[in-house]
N, C-alpha and C positions, 0 to 999 in steps of 0.2 A: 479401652486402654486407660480409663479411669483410676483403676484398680493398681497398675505396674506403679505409678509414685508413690502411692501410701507402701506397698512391700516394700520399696529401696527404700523410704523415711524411715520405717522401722529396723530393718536391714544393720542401714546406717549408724542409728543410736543407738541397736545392742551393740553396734562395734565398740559405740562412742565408751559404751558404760562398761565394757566386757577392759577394754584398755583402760579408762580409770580405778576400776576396781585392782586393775595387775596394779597399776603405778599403786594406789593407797594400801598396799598388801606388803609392799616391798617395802615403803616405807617403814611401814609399824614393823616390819621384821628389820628391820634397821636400829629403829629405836631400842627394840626387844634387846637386840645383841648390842646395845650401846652401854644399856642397864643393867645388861647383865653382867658387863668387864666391869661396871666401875665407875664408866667415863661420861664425860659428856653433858648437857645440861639436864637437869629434872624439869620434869615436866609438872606446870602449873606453879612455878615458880617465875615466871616472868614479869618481871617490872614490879615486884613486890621485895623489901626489906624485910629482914628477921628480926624480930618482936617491935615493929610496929602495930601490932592487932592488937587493940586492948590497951595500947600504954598511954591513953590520954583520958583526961578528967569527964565526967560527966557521962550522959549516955544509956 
C-alpha cells in the first residue's frame, strides 16, 4: 500500500496545477480584452515615471 500515497500526491498536484493554470489563462485573457478596449493600466509601467530614464548627468 506504499504505492496508493504517491498516486493521490500526484493525483493531487495535477489538480493543483490543471486549476492554476485555468486561473493564470483567465487572467491573461482579461488583461488581453482590457488592452484591447483601451482601458486599464499598461503593463510594465508600474512604479516608473515618464522621462525619468536618462534625464540625469553622468553615467
Amino acid at each position: 500500500m506504499a504505492g496508493a500515497p504517491v498516486v493521490s500526491a500526484a493525483v493531487t498536484r495535477e489538480g493543483r496545477l490543471k486549476a492554476a493554470l485555468k486561473a493564470n489563462m483567465a487572467r491573461r485573457k482579461a488583461q488581453a480584452r482590457g488592452r484591447a478596449e483601451g482601458s486599464g493600466p499598461e503593463v510594465g509601467t508600474h512604479g516608473q515615471r515618464g522621462g525619468d530614464l536618462g534625464s540625469g548627468e553622468g553615467g
